[in-house]
C-alpha positions in Angstrom: -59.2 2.0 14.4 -57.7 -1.2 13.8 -56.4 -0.3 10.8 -55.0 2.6 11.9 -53.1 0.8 14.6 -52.3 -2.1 12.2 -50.4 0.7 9.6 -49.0 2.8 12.7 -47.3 -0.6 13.8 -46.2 -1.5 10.3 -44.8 2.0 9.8 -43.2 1.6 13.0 -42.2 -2.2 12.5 -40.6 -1.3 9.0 -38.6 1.9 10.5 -36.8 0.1 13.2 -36.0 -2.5 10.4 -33.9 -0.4 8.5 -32.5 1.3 11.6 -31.2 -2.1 12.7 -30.3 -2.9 8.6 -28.0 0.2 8.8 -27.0 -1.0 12.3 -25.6 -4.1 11.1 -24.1 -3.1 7.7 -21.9 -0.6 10.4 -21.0 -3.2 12.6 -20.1 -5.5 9.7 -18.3 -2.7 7.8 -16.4 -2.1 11.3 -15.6 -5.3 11.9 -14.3 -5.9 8.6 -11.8 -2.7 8.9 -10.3 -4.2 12.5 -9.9 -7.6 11.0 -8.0 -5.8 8.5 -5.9 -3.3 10.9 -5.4 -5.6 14.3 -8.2 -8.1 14.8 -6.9 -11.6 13.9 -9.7 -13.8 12.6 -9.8 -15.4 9.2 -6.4 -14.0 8.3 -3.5 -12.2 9.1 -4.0 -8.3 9.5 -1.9 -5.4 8.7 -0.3 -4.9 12.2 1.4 -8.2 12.9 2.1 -8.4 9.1 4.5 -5.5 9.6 5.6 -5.8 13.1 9.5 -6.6 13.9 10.6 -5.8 10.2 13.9 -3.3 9.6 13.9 -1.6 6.8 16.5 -3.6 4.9 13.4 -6.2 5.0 10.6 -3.7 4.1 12.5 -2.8 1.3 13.8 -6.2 -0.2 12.8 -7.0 -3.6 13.1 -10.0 -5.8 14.3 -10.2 -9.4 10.8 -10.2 -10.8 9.8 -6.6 -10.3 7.3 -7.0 -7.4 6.7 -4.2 -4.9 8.5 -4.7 -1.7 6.7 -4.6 1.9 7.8 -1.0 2.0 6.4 0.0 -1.1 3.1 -2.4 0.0 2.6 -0.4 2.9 3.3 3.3 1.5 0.7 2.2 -1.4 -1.9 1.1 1.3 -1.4 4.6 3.2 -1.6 6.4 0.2 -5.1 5.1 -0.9 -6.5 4.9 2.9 -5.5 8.3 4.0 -7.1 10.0 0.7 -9.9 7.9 1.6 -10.2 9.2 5.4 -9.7 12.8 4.0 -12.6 12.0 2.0 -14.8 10.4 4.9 -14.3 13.5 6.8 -15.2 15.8 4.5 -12.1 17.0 3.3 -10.8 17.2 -0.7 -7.9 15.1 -1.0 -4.1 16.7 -2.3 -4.5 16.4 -6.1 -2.9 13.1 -7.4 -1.6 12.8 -10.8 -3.4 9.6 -11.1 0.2 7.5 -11.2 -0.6 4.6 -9.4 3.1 3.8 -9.4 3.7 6.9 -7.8 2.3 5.1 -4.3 5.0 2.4 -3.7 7.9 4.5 -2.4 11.0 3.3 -0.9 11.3 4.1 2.0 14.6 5.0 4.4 14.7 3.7 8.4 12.8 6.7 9.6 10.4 6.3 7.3 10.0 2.8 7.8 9.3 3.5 11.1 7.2 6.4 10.6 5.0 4.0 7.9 5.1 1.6 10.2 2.9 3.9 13.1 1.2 5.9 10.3 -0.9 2.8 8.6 -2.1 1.9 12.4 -3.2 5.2 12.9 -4.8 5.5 10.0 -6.4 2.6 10.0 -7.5 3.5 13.9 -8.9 6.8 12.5 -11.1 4.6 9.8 -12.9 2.5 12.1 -13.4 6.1 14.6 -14.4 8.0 11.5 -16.9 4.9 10.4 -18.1 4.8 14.3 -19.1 7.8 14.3 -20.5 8.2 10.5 -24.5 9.0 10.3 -26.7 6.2 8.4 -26.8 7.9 5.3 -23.0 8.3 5.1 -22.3 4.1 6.3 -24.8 3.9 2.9 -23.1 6.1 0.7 -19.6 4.7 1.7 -19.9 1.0 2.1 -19.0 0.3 -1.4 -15.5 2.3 -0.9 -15.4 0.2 3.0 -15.6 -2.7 1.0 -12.9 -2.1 -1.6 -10.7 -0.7 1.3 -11.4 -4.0 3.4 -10.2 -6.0 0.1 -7.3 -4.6 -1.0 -6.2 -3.9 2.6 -6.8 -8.4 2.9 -5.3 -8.6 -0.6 -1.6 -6.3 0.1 -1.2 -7.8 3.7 -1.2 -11.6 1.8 1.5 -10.2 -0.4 3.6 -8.9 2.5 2.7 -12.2 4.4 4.0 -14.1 1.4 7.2 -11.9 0.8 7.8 -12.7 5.0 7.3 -16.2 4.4 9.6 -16.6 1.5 12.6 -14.9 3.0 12.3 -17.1 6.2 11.3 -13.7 8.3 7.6 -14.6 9.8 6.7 -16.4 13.1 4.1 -18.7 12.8 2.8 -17.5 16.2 1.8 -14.1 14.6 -0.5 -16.2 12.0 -4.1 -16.8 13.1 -4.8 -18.6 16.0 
């Protein structure tokens, strides 16, 4: 009878383990997104980065051929939306595979428009990642991950661009 019990609590023991395993890699793939999106923490996020630009600023460019904040942004709503279409179930619009083809220029309404859509879409990510079963947290962390990175690694460019040109407020850096 002992036994019994002793493998029954074991059984029991090792499910709730990776209940609360799953539990955590959510709330640490969640957290991640927001600190991405809105939550300031170790870094700058994408909404402050953006915030208070026009669009001749989005769209300024230096001599040297980097993207401009513009084409930063359109790139990181390019890859994040095809990924939310994916997390929902959905196929994707067929892409060429032109990587180039995601850094757009964009005009004031556009700007604007960019501006909304990469908060919403990041908002939508962290609802579609609430709500996401444990098997599907599992299956996409990996792609959570890379989104949390390059998300981190675009902002820094923008940041830097901001910097440079004299057009960021020290009070929107972390506090």
């Amino acid at each position: 009878m002992k036994t019994i019990f002793g493998i029954g609590l074991l059984v029991l023991v090792s499910g709730c383990s990776g209940n609360q395993e799953n539990a955590e890699l959510k709330s640490l793939l969640l957290q991640q997104l927001k600190n991405t999106h809105a939550d300031k923490n170790w870094f700058v996020p994408i909404n402050p980065s953006v915030e208070g630009l026009t669009v001749l600023q989005a769209n300024w460019k230096d001599s040297t051929g980097n993207h401009s904040i513009g084409e930063l942004v359109s790139h990181l709503i390019f890859w994040n939306e095809r990924n939310l279409i994916s997390f929902q179930g959905n196929t994707p619009p067929d892409f060429s595979g032109d990587n180039k083809a995601t850094f757009k220029t964009l005009n004031e309404k556009e700007w604007a428009l960019s501006v909304k859509k990469i908060d919403s879409v990041q908002t939508l990510l962290e609802r579609t990642v609430e709500k996401a079963t444990e098997q599907e947290v599992r299956e996409w962390s990996s792609t959570i991950v890379n989104i949390c990175a390059h998300n981190a690694y675009h902002t820094g460019q923008i940041i830097y661009i901001r910097k440079q040109n004299g057009w960021w407020d020290d009070e929107k850096g972390v506090k």
